[in-house]
C-alpha positions as CSV (number, residue, x, y, z in Angstrom):
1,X,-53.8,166.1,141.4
2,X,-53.1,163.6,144.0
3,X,-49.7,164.1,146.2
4,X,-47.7,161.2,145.5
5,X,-45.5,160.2,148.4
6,X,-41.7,159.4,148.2
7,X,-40.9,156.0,147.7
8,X,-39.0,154.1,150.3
9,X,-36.3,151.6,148.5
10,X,-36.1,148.6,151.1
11,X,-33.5,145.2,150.4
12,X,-34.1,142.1,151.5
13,X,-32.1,138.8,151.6
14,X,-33.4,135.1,151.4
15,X,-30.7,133.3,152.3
16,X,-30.7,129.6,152.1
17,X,-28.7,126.3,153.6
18,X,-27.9,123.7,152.2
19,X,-30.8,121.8,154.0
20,X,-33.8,123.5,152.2
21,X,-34.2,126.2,154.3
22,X,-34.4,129.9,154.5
23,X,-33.3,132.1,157.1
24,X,-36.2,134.3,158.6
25,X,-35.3,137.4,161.2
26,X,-37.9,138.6,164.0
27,X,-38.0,142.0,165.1
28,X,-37.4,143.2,168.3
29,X,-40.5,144.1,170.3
30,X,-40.2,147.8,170.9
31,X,-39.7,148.3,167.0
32,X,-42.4,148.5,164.5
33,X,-43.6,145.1,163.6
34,X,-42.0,143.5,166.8
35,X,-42.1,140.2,167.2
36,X,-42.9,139.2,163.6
37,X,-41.0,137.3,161.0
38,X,-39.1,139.1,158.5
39,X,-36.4,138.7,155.6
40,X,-33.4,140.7,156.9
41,X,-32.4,143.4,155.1
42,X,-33.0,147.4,155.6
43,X,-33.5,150.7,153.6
44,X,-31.6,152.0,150.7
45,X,-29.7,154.8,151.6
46,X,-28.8,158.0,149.7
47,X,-26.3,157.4,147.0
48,X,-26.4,153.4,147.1
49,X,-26.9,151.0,144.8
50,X,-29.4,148.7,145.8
51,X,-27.2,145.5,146.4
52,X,-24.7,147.5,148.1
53,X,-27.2,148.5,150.4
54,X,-28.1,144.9,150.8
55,X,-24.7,143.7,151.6
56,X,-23.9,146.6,154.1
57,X,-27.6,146.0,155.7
58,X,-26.6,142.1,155.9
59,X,-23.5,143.0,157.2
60,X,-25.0,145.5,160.1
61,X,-28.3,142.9,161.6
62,X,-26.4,139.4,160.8
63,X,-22.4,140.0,161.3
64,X,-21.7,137.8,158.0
65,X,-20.4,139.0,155.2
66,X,-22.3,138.9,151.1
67,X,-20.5,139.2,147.9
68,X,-22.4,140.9,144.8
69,X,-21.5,138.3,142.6
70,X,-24.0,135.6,144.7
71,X,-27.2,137.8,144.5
72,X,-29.7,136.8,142.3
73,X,-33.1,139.1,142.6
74,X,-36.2,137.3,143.5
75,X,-39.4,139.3,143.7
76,X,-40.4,142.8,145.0
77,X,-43.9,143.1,146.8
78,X,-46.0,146.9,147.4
79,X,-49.2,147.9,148.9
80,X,-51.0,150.7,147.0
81,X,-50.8,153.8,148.6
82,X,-47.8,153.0,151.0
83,X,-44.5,154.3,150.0
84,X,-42.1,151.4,151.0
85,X,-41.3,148.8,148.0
86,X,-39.1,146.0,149.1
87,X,-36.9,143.9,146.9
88,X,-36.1,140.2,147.9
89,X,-32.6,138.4,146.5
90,X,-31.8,135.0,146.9
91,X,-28.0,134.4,148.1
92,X,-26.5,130.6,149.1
93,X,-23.1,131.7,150.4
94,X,-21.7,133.7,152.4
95,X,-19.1,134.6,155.2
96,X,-18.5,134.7,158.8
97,X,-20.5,133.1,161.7
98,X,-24.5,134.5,161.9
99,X,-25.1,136.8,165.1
100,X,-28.4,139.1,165.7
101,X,-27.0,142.4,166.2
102,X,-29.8,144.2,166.5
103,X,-31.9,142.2,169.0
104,X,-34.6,139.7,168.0
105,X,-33.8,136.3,166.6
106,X,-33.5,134.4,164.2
107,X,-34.2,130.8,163.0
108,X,-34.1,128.6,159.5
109,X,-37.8,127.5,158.4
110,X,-38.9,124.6,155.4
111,X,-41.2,125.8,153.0
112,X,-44.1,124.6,155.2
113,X,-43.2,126.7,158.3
114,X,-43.4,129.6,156.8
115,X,-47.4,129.6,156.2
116,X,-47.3,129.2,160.6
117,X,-44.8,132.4,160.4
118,X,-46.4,135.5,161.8
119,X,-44.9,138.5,159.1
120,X,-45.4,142.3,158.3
121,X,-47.7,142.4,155.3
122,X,-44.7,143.4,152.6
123,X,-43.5,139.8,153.6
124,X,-45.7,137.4,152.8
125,X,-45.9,137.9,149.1
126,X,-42.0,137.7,149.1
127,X,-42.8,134.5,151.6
128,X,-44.8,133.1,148.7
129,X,-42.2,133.4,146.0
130,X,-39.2,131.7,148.4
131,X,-41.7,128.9,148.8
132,X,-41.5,128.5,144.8
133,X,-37.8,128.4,144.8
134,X,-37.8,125.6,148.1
135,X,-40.0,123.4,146.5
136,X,-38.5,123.8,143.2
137,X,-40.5,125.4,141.2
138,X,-38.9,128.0,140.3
């Protein structure tokens, strides 16, 4: 019998503005996948609900504040054979004023800029369904 690995909850937001954009984080360089484009967000802890996780992780990289209530899930993406499985929510609204607290930047990209958007692999699927929802198609 094959040994399974654990799997490795990870939350993601795509947050939007009101000018048909979505909000992309890059990595810092000395971390894995530095320097690419990612949807913020972070690992579910022990004992968390996954939107709770979300909110706290949001909370942590970006200094603004989510409420449950303006979560709607998206998508999820996984490799086969990888343990990490990340699920992307959409959210319009929130609080405070956006700050990178963990180094890296971040920037709002169109639908368009995305394709030009270097991302870990887990992303790009997820990239591909936020495209859907900016060009209204979902």
């Amino acid at each position: 019998m094959q040994n399974n690995p654990t799997l490795v909850w990870v939350v993601a937001a795509a947050l939007f503005d009101g000018d048909g954009r979505v909000l992309m984080q890059q990595r810092p360089a000395g971390k894995a996948h530095g320097g690419l484009w990612e949807f913020p967000g972070g690992k579910v802890e022990p004992a968390e609900t996954l939107e709770f996780a979300l909110l706290r992780e949001i909370e942590e990289e970006l200094a603004i504040r989510l409420e449950q209530a303006a979560l709607a899930p998206l998508s999820f993406a996984a490799v086969e054979g990888q343990p990490h499985v990340v699920l992307l929510y959409t959210c319009r609204q929130w609080y405070g004023t956006l700050a990178c607290q963990e180094g890296g930047e971040a920037g709002w990209f169109t639908a368009d800029q995305l394709d030009g958007l270097a991302m870990p692999p887990l992303d790009r699927p997820l990239a591909r369904a936020v495209q859907n929802v900016l060009n209204g198609r979902i």
